[in-house]
C-alpha positions in Angstrom: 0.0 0.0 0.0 3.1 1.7 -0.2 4.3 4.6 2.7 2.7 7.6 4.9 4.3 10.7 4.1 5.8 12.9 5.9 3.1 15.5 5.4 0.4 12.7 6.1 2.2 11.9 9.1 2.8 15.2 10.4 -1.8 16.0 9.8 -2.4 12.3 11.7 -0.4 13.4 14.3 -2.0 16.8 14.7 -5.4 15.0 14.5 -4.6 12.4 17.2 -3.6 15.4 19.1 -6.4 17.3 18.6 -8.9 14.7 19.4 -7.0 12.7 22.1 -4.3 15.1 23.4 -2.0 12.3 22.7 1.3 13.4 21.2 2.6 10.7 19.1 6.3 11.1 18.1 8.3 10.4 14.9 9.7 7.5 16.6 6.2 5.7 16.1 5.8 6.3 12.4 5.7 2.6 11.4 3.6 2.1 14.3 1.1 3.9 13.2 1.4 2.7 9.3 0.8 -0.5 10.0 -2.3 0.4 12.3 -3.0 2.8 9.4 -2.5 -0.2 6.6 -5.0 -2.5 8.2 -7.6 0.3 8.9 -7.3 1.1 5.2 -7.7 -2.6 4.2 -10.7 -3.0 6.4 -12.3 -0.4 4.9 -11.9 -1.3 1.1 -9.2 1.5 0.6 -6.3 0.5 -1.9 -3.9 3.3 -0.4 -3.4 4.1 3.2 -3.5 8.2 2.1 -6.7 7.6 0.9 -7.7 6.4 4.3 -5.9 9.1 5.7 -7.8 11.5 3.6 -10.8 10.6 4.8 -10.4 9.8 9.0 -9.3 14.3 8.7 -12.5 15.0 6.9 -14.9 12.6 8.3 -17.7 13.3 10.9 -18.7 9.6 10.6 -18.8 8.8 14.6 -18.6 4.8 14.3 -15.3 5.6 11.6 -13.7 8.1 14.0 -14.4 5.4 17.0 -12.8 3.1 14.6 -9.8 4.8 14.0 -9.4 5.8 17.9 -9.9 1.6 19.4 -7.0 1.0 16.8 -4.8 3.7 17.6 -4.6 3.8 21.2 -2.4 1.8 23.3 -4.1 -0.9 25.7 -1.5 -2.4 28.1 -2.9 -3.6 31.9 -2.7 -6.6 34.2 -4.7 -7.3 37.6 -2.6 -5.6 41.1 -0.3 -3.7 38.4 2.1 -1.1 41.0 0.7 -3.2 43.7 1.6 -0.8 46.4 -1.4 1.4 45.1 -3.6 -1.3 46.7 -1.8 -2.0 49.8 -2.1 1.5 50.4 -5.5 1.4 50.0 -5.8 -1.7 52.2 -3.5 -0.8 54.8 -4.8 2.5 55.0 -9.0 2.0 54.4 -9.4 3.2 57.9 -7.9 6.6 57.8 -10.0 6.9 54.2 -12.9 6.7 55.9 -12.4 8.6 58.8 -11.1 11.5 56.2 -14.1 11.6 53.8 -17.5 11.4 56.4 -19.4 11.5 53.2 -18.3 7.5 53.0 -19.9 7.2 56.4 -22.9 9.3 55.3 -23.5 8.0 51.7 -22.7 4.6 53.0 -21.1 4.2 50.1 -17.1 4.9 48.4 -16.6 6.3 45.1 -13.9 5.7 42.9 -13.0 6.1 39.1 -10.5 4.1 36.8 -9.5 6.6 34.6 -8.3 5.0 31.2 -9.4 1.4 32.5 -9.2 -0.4 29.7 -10.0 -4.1 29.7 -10.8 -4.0 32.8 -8.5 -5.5 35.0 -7.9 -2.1 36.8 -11.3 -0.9 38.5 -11.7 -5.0 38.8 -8.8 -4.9 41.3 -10.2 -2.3 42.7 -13.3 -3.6 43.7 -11.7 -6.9 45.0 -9.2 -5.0 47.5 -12.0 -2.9 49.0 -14.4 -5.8 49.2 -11.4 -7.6 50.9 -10.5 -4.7 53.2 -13.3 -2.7 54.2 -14.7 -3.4 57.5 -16.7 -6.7 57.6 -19.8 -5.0 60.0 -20.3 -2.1 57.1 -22.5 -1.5 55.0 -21.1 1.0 52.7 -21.2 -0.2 48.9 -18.3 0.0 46.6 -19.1 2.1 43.0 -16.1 2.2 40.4 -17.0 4.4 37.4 -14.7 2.9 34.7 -13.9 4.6 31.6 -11.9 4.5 28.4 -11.6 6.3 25.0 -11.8 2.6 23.6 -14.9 1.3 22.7 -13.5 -1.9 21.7 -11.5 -2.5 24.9 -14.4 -1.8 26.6 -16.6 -4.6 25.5 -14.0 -6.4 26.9 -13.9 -5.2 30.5 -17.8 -5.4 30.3 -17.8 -9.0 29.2 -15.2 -9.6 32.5 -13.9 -12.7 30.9 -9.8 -12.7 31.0 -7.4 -15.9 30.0 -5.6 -18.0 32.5 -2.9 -16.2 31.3 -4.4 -12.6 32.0 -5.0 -13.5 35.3 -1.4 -14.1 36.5 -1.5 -11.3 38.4 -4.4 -12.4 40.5 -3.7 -14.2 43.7 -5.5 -17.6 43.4 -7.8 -16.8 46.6 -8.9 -14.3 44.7 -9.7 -16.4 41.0 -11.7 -19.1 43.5 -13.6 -16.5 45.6 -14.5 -13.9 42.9 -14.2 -15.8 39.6 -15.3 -18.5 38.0 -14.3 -21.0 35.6 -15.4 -21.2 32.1 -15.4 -23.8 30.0 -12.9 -23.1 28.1 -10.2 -22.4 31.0 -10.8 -18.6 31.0 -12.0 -16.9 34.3 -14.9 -14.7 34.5 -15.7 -11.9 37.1 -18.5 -12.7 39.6 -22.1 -10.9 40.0 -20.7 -9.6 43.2 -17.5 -7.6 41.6 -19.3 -7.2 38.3 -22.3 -5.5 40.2 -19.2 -2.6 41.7 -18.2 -1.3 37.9 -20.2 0.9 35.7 -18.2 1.1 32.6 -18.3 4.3 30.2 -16.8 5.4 26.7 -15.2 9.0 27.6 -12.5 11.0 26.3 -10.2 12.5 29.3 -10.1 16.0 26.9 -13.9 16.8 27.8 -15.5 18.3 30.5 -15.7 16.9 33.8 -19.5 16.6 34.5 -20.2 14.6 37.0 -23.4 14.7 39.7 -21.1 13.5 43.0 -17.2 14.1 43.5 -14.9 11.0 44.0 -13.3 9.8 46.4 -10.2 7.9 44.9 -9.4 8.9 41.3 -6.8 6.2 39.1 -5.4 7.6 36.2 -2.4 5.6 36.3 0.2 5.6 32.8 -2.0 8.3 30.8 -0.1 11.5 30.9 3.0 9.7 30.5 1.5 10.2 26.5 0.3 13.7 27.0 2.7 16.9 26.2 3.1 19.5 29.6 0.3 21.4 28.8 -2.1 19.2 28.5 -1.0 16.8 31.5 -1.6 20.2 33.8 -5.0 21.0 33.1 -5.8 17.4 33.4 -4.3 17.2 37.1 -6.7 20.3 37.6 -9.4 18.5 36.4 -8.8 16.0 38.4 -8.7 17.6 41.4 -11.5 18.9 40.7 -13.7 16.3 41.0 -11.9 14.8 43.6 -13.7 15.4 47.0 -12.1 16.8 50.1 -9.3 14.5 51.5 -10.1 12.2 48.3 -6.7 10.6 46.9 -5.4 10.5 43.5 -2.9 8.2 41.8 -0.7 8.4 38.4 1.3 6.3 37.3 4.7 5.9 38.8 6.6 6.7 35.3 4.3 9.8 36.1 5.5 13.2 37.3 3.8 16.0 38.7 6.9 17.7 39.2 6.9 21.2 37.6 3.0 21.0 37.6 1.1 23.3 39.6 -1.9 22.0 41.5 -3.2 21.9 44.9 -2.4 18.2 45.6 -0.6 16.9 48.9 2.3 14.8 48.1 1.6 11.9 50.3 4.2 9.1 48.7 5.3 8.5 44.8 2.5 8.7 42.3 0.1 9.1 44.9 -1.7 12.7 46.1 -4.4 13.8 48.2 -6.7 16.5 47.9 
């Protein structure tokens, strides 16, 4: 189908900005070809400028939705930076006691930023169901979202491979999975009932009826230029309640970023 140019190269990766606030460097030009190539074949192009011509000028949603499940990056695995979660399970006391709205609402609210197939905001629901006191009553809601909407029917479907579920301690596979057929694992009605999953883009507004309590956006901004990665911490802490914690990534700095965050220990901040 022959090569991108570097003119074609140079509009995608003003687009992917533009739409995703991802910067994508020269470094990933065959990357992106090939991803390019098979989009262009898919869609009963002969040349992969001819597809290009049309993603930039198209307001087709379902072939801009197309184009963005193929061009991001999806990488994740269950209890990934585990000391995340033995924060969270060492210290689901002192979370409580900071946020009375937990006590009030009887419930804790969290959102997996950029969840992807799931195994994030899945981890999440099976630490606090582990560590939350056994006499409450206070429910557990995730709100899990992604720019994928492919990845996403994944994570809904909750159904991983033996191998995806390496990182899950086995206590965990027999109490809140079950076995398939086919050797693959599926997420229980109790875990599955935690997760609301959504398609949202990370450059939109923030509109949400009730604040959070624990916001993951772990290994985002890592692909995000300066600019961009700052008014997303602000966003952030936006809709982060009072005392409510956030985590990045911990390739993720928030050094040179201005925000109101607490530093409370690497790639974790409180509000």
């Amino acid at each position: 189908m022959g090569n991108i140019t570097d003119d074609e190269y140079k509009s995608l990766q003003d687009y992917i900005y533009d739409k995703l606030g991802i910067e994508v460097d020269d470094s990933k030009k065959e990357t992106v070809a090939a991803k390019i190539d098979k989009l262009a074949r898919r869609n009963g192009m002969n040349e992969m400028g001819e597809y290009i011509d049309y993603i930039l000028q198209t307001s087709d949603s379902g072939a801009i939705q197309e184009f963005i499940n193929d061009i991001t990056t999806n990488t994740t695995e269950f209890f990934r930076e585990p000391v995340h979660f033995d924060y969270i399970k060492h210290n689901i006391g002192s979370i409580i006691g900071d946020i009375p709205r937990i006590k009030s609402d009887r419930e804790i609210c969290l959102w997996s930023a950029a969840c992807s197939s799931g195994e994030e905001p899945v981890t999440l629901a099976i630490v606090l169901k582990e560590c939350l006191p056994r006499d409450t009553d206070i429910s557990v809601k995730i709100l899990a979202t992604d720019i994928s909407e492919k990845i996403l029917r994944k994570a809904v479907k909750g159904i991983y491979t033996e191998t995806e579920c390496k990182g899950m301690p086995k206590e965990y596979i027999y109490k809140y999975f079950r076995k398939l057929p086919d050797g693959s694992f599926q997420v229980n009605e109790e875990i599955k009932k935690c997760v609301t999953y959504r398609l949202f883009n990370l450059m939109n507004g923030f509109k949400f009826q009730k604040g959070f309590d624990i916001v993951f956006c772990r290994n985002v901004m890592i692909y995000l230029n300066s600019a961009v990665q700052q008014k997303l911490i602000n966003k952030f802490y936006d809709v982060i309640v009072p005392n409510g914690l956030f985590f990045t990534g911990h390739s993720e700095s928030m050094i040179n970023k201005e925000h109101k965050f607490r530093y409370i220990q690497n790639a974790l901040y409180k509000k």
